[in-house]
N, CA, C, O and CB atoms as a CASP TS submission, in Angstrom:
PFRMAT TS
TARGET T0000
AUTHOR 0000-0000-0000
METHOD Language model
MODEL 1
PARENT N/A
ATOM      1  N   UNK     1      -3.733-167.711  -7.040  1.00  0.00           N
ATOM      2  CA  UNK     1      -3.215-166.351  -7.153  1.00  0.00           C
ATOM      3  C   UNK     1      -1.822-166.223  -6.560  1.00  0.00           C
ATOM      4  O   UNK     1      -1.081-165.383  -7.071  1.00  0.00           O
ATOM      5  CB  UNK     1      -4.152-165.376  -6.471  1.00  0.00           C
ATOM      6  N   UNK     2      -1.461-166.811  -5.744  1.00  0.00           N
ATOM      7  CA  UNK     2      -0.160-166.978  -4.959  1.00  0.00           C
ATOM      8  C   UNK     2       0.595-167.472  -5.831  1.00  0.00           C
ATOM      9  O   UNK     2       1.762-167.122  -5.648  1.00  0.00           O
ATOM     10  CB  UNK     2      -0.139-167.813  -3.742  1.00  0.00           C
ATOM     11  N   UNK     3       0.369-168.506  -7.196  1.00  0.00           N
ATOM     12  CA  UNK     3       1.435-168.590  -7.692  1.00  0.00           C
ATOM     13  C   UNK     3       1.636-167.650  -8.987  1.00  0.00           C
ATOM     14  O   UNK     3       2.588-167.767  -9.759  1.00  0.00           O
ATOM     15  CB  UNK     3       1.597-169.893  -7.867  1.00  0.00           C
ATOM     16  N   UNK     4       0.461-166.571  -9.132  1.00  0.00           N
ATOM     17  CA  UNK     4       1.334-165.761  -9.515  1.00  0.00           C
ATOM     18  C   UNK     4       2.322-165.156  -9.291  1.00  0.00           C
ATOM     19  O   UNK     4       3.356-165.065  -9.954  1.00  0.00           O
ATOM     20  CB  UNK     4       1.054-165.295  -9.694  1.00  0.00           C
ATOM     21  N   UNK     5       1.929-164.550  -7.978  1.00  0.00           N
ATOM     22  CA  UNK     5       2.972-163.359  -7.557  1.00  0.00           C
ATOM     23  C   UNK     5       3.925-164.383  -7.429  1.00  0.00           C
ATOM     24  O   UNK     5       4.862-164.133  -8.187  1.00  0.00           O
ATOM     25  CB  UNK     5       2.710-162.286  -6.104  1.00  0.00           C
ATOM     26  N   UNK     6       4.134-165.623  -6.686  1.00  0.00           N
ATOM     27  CA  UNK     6       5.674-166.359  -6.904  1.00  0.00           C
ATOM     28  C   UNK     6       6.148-165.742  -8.341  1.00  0.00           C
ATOM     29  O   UNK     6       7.102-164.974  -8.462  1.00  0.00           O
ATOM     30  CB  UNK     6       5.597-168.342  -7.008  1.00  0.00           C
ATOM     31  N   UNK     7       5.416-166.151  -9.288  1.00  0.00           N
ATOM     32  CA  UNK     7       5.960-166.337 -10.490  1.00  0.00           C
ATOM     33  C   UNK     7       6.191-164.815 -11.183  1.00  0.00           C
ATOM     34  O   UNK     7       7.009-164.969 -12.089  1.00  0.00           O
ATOM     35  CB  UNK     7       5.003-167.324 -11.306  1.00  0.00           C
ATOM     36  N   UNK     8       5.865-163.709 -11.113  1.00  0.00           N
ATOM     37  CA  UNK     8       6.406-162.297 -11.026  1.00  0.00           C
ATOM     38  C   UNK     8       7.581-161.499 -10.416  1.00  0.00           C
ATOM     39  O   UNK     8       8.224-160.506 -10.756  1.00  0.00           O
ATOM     40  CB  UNK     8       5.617-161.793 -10.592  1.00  0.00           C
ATOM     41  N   UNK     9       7.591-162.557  -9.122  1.00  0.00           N
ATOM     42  CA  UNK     9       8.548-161.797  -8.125  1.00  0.00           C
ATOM     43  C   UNK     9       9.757-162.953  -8.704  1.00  0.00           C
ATOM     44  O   UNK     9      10.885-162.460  -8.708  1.00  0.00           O
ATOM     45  CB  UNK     9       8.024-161.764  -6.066  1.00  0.00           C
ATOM     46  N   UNK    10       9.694-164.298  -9.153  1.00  0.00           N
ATOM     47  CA  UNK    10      10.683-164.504  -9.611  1.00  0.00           C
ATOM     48  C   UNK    10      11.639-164.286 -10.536  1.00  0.00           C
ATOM     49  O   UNK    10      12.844-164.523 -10.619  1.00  0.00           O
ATOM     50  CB  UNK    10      10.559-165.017  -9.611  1.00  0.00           C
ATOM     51  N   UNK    11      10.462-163.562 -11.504  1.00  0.00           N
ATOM     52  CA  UNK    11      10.903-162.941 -13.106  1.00  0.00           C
ATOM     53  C   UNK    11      11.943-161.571 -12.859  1.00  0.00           C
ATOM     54  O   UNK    11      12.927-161.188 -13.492  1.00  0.00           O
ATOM     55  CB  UNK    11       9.223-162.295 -14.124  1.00  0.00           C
ATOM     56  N   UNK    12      11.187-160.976 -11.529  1.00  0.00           N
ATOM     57  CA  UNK    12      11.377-159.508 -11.275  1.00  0.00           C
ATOM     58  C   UNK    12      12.912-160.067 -11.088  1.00  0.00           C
ATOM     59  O   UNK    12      13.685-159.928 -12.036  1.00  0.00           O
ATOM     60  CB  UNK    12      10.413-158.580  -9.856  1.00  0.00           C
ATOM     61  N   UNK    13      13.249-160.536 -10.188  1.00  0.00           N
ATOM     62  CA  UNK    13      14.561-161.167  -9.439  1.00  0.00           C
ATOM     63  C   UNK    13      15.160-161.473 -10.772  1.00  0.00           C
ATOM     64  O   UNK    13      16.266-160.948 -10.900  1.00  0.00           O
ATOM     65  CB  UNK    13      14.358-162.641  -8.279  1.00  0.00           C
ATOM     66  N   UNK    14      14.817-162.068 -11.655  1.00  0.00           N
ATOM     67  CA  UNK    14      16.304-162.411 -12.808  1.00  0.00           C
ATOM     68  C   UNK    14      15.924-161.742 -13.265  1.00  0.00           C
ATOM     69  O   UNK    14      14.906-162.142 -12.702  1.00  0.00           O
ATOM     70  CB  UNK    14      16.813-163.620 -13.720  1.00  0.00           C
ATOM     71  N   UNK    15      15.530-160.746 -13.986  1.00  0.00           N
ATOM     72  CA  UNK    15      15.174-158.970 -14.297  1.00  0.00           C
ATOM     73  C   UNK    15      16.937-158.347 -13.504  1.00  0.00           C
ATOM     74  O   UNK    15      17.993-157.957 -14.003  1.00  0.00           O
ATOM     75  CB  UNK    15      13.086-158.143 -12.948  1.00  0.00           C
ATOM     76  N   UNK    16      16.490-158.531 -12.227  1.00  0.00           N
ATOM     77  CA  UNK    16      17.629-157.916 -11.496  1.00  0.00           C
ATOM     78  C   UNK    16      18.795-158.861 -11.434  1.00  0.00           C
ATOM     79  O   UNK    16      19.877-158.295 -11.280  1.00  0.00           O
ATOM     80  CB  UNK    16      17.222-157.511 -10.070  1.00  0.00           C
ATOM     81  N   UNK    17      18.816-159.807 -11.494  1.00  0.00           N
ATOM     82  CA  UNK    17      20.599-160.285 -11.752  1.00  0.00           C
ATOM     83  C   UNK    17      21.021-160.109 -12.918  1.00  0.00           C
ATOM     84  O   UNK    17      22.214-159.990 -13.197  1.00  0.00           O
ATOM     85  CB  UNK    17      21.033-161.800 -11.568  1.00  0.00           C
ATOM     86  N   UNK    18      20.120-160.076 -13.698  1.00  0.00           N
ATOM     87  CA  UNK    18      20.696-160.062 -15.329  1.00  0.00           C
ATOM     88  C   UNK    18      21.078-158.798 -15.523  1.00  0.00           C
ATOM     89  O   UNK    18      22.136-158.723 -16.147  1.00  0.00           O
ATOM     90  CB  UNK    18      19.617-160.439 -16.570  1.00  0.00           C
ATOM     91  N   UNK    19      20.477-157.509 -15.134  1.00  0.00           N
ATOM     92  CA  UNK    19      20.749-156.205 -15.488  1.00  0.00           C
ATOM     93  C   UNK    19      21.519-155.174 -14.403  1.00  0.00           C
ATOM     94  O   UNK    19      22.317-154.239 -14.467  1.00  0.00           O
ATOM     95  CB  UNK    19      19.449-155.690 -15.855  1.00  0.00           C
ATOM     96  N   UNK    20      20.760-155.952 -13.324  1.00  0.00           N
ATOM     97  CA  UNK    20      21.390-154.706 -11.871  1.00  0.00           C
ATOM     98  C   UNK    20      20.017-153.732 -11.770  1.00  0.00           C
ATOM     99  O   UNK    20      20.004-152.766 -11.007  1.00  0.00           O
ATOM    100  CB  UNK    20      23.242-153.325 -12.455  1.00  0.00           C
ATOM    101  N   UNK    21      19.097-154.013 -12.446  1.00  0.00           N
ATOM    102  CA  UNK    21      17.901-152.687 -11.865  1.00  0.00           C
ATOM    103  C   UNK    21      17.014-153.829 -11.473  1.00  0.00           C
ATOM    104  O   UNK    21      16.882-155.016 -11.774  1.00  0.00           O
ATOM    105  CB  UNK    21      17.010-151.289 -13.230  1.00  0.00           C
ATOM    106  N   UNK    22      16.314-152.716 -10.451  1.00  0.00           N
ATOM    107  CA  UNK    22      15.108-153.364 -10.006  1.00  0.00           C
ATOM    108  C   UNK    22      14.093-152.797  -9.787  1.00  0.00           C
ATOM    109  O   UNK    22      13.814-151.940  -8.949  1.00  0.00           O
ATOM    110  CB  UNK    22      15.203-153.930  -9.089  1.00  0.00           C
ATOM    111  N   UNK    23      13.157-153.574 -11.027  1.00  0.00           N
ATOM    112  CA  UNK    23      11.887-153.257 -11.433  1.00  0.00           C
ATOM    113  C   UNK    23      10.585-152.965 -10.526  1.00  0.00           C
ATOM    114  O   UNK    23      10.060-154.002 -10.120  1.00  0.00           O
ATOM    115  CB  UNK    23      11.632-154.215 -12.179  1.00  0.00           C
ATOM    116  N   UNK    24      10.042-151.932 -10.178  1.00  0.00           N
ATOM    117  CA  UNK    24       8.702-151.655  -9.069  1.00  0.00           C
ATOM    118  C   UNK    24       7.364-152.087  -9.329  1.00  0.00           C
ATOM    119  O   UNK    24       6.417-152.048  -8.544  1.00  0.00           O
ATOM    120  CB  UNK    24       8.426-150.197  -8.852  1.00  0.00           C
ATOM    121  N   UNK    25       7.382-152.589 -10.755  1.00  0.00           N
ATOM    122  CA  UNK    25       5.950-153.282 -10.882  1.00  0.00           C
ATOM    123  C   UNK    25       5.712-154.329 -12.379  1.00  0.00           C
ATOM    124  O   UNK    25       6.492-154.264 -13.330  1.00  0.00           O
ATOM    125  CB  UNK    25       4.738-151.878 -10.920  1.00  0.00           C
ATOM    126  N   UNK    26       4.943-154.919 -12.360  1.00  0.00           N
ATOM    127  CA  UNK    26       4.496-155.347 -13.155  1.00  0.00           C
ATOM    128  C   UNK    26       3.105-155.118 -13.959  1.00  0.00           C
ATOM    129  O   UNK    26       2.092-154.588 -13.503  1.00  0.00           O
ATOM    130  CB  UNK    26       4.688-156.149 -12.765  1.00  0.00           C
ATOM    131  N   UNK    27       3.299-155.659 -15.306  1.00  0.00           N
ATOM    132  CA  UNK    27       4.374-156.656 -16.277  1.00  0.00           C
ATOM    133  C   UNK    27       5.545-155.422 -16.433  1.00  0.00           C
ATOM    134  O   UNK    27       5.234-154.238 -16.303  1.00  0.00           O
ATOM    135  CB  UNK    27       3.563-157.324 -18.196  1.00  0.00           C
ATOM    136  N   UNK    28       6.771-155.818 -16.695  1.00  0.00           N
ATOM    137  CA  UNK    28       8.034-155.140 -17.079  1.00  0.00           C
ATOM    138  C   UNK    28       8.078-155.111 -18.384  1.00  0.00           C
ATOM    139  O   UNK    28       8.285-156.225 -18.865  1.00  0.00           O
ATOM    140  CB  UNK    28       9.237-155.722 -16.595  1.00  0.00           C
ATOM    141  N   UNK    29       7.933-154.052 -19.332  1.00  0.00           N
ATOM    142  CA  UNK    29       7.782-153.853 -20.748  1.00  0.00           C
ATOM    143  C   UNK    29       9.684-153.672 -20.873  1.00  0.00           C
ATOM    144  O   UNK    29      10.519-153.479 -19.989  1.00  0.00           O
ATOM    145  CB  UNK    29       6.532-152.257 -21.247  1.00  0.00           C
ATOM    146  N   UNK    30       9.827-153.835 -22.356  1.00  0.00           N
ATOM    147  CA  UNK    30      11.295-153.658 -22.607  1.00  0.00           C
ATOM    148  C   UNK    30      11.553-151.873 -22.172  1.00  0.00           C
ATOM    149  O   UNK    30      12.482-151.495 -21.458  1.00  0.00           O
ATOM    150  CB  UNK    30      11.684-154.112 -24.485  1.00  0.00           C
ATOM    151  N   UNK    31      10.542-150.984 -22.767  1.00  0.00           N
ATOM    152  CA  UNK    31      10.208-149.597 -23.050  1.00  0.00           C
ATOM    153  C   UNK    31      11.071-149.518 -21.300  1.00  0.00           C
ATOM    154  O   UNK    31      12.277-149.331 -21.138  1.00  0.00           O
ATOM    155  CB  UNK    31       8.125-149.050 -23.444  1.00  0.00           C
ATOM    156  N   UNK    32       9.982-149.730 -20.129  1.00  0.00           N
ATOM    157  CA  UNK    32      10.308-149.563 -18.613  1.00  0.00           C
ATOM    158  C   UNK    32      11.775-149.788 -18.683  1.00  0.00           C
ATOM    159  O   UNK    32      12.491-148.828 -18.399  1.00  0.00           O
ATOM    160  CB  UNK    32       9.509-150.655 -17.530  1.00  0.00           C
ATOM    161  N   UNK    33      12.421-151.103 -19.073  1.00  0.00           N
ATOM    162  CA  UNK    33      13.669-151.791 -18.703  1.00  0.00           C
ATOM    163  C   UNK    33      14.523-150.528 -19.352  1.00  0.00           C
ATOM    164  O   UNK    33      14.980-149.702 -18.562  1.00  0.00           O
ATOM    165  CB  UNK    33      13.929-153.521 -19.402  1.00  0.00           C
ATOM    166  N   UNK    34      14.714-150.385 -20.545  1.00  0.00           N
ATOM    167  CA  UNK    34      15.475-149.285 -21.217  1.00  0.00           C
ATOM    168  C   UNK    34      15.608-148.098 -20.360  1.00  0.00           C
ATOM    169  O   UNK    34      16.733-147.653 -20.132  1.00  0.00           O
ATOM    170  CB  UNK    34      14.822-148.870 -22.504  1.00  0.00           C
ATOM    171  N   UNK    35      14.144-147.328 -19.670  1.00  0.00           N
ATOM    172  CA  UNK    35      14.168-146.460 -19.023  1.00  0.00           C
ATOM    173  C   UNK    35      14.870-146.517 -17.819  1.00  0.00           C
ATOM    174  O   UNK    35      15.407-145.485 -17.418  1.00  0.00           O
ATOM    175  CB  UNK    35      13.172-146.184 -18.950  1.00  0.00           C
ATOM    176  N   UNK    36      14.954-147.516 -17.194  1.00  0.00           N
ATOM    177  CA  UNK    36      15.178-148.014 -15.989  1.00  0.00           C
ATOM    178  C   UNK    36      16.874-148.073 -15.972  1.00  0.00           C
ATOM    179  O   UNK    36      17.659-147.668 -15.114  1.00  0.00           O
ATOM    180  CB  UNK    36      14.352-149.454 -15.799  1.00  0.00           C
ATOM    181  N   UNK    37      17.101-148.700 -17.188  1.00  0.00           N
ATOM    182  CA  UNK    37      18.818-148.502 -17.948  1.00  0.00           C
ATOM    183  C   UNK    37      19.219-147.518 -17.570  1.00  0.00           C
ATOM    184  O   UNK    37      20.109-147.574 -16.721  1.00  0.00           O
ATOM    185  CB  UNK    37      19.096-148.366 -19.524  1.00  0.00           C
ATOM    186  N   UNK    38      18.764-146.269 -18.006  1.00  0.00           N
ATOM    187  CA  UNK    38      19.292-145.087 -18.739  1.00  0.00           C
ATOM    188  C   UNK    38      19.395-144.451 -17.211  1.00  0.00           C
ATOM    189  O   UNK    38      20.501-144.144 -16.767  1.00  0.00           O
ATOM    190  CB  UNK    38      18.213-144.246 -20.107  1.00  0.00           C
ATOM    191  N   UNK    39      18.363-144.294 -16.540  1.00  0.00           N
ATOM    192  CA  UNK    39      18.266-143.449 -15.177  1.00  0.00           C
ATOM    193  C   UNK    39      19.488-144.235 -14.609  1.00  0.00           C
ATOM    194  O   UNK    39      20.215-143.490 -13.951  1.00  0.00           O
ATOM    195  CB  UNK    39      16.647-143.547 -14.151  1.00  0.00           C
ATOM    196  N   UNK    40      19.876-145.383 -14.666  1.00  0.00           N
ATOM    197  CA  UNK    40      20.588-145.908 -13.726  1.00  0.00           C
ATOM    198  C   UNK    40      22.326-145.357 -14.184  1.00  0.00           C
ATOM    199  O   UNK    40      23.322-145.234 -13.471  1.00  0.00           O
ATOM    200  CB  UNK    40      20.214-147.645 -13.704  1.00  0.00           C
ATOM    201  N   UNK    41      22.149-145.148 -15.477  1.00  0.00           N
ATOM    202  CA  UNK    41      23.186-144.832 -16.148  1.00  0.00           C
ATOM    203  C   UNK    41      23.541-143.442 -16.107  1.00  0.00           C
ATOM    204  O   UNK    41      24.758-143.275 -16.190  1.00  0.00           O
ATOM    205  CB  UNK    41      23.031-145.242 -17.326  1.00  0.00           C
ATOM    206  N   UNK    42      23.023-142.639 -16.030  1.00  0.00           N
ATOM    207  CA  UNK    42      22.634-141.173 -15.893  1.00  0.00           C
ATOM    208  C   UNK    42      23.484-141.268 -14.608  1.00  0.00           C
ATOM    209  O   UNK    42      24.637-140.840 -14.581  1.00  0.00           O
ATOM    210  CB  UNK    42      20.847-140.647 -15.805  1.00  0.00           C
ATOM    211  N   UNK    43      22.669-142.047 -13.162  1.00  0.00           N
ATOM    212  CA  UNK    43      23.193-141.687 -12.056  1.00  0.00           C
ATOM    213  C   UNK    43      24.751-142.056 -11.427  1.00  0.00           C
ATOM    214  O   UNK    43      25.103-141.768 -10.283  1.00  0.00           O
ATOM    215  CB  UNK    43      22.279-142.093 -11.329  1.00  0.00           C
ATOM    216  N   UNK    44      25.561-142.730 -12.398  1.00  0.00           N
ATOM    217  CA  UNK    44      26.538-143.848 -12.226  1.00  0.00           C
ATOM    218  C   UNK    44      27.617-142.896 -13.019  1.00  0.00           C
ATOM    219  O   UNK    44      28.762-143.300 -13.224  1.00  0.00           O
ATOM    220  CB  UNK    44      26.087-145.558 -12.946  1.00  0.00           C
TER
END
């Protein structure tokens, strides 16, 4: 089970270098990421 969460929290992490948001849970659907876009964009 431990190497899940390695393997989530690593995804989460290039999630966040690739885009600049950072995701609060998993699995990360595209739908979340878009949303996650837009709020960030909204606030910027």
């Amino acid at each position: 089970m431990s190497e899940d969460r390695d393997t989530a929290a690593a995804i989460a992490n290039a999630v966040y270098n690739a885009v600049g948001v950072r995701m609060a849970g998993t699995p990360i659907s595209p739908m979340q990421l878009c949303a996650a876009l837009a709020l960030r964009r909204k606030e910027d």
